[in-house]
C-alpha positions in Angstrom: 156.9 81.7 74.0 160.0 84.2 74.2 159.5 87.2 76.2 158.9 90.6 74.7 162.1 92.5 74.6 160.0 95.5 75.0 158.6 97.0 78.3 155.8 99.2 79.4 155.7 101.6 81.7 152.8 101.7 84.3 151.9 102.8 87.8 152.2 100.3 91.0 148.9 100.2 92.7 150.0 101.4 96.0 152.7 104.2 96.1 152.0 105.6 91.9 155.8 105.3 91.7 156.1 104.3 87.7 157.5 101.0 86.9 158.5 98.9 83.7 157.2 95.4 83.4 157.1 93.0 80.4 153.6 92.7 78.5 153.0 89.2 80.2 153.6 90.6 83.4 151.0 93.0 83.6 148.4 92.2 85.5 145.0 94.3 86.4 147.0 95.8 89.3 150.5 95.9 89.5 153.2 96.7 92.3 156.4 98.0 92.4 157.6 95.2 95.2 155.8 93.2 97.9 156.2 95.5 100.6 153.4 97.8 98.4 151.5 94.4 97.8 151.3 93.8 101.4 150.9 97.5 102.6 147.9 98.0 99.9 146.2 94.6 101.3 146.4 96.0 104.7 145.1 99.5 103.8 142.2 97.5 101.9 141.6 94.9 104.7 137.9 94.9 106.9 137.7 96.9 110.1 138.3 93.6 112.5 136.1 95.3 115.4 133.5 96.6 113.2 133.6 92.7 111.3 133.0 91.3 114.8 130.5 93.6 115.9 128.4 93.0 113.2 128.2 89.2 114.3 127.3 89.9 117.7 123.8 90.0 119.6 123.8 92.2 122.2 119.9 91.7 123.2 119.5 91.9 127.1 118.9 88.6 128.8 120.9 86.1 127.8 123.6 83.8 129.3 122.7 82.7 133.0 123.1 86.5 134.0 121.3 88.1 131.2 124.5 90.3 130.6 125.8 87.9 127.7 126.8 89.1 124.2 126.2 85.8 121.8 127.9 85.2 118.8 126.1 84.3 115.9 128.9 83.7 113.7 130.2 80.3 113.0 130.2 78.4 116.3 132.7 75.2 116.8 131.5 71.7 117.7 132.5 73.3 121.9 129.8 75.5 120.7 132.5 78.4 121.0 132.7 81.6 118.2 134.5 81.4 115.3 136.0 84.4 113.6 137.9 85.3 111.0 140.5 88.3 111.5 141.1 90.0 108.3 143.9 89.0 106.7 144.8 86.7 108.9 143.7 83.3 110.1 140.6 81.8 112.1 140.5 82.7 116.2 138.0 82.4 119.2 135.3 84.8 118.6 135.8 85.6 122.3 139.5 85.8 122.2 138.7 88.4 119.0 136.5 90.2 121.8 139.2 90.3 124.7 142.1 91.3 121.8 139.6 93.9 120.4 138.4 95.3 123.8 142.1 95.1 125.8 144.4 95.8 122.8 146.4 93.2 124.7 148.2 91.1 122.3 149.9 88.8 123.9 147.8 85.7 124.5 150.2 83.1 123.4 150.8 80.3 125.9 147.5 82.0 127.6 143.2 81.2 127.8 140.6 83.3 127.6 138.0 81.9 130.2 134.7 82.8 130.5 133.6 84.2 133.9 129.6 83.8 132.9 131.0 80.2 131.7 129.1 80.6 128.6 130.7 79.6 125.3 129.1 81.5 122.4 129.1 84.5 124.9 132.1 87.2 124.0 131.2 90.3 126.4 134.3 91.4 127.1 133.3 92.5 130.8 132.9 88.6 131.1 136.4 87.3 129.9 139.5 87.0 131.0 143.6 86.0 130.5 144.6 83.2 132.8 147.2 80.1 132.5 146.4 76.6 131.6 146.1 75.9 135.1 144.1 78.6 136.1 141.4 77.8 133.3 141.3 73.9 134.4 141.1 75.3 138.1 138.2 77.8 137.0 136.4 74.8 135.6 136.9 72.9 138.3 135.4 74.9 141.3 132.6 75.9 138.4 132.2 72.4 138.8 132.4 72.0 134.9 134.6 69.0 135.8 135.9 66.3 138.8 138.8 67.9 140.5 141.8 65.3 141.3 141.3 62.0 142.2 137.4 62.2 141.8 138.0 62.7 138.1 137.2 59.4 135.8 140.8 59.8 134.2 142.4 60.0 137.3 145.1 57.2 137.8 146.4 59.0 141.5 144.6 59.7 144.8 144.9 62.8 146.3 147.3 62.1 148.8 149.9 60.3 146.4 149.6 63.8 144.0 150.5 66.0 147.0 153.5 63.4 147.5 154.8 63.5 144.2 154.4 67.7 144.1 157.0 67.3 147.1 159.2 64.9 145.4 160.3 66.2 142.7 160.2 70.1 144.3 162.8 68.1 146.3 164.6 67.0 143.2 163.5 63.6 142.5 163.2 63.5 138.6 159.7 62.7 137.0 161.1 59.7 135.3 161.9 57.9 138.9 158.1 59.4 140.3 156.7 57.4 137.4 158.1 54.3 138.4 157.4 54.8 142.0 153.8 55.2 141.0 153.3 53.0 138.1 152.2 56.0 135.9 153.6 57.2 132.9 156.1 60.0 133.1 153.7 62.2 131.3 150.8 61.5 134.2 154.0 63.6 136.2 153.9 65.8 134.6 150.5 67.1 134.4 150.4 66.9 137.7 153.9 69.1 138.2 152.6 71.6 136.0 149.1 71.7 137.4 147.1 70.2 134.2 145.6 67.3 136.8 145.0 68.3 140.6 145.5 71.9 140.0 144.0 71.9 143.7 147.0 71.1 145.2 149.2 73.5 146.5 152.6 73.8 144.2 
């Protein structure tokens, strides 16, 4: 079907300003571009904080301390929160909590560990920002897993981990360490990087 030569004038939702548009292109609200789209979906969107607190239970006495918030939102199959930032997509509930409570953005590349180590808990008092190797290390001395060669994965001892730590500080690349050791180059490194034996000094 051809399109009306004819235009009508109407208001864009977000900033009033008038604009023309073609009968078929009217539409219960209309915009004058996408940056008023976007700004009006924003204006529109759910307080996050006051959409989290409403899923939290903060009854005294529970969690191993009885200082634990629990979420009872959505849990995961880890038995960790699940929540749903307006507008954007699904997160931790208790990274929600630390991003809500800190106003520290940055946790790419980063954890949010649990000092209570309670899942579903997301007190922020009880959380906090650490590396890869610092949340494996945390588990470990909480003795949430087997730390180096007492691990059921492990493929190295000890000993031959604190070798290959030297080795390749030295310069020895992780290719040559994995045929040294029969592992794969990958098994290197975890260990270089602290993933496996984050005991060891580095």
């Amino acid at each position: 079907m051809p399109k009306s030569r004819f235009k009508i004038t109407t208001d864009c939702a977000n900033c009033l300003v008038k604009i023309q548009l073609y009968p078929s292109q009217i539409k219960e609200r209309n915009y004058c571009s996408h940056a008023c789209f976007y700004d009006l979906r924003r204006k529109e969107a759910e307080d996050p904080l006051e959409k989290w607190v409403s899923q939290v239970d903060k009854t005294p006495g529970q969690g191993p301390n009885g200082e634990c918030w629990i979420w009872t939102g959505s849990l995961n199959p880890t038995n960790y929160g699940v929540f749903c930032w307006p507008l954007k997509t699904h997160m931790g509930a208790h990274i929600a909590s630390y991003i809500l409570h800190t106003k520290d953005l940055n946790t790419k590349g980063f954890h949010i560990c649990h000092r209570c180590d309670n899942p579903p808990c997301v007190n922020p008092a009880h959380l906090f920002k650490g590396t890869a190797q610092e949340n494996v290390l945390d588990a470990y001395e909480k003795k949430r897993r087997d730390c180096g060669e007492k691990a059921n994965s492990a493929k190295l001892t000890n000993i031959q981990a604190a070798e290959i730590i030297t080795k390749r500080a030295s310069g020895i690349s992780a290719v040559s360490l994995a045929k040294e050791y029969g592992v794969a180059k990958g098994t290197i490194n975890r260990v270089i990087r602290g993933k496996t034996f984050p005991n060891l000094p580095r």
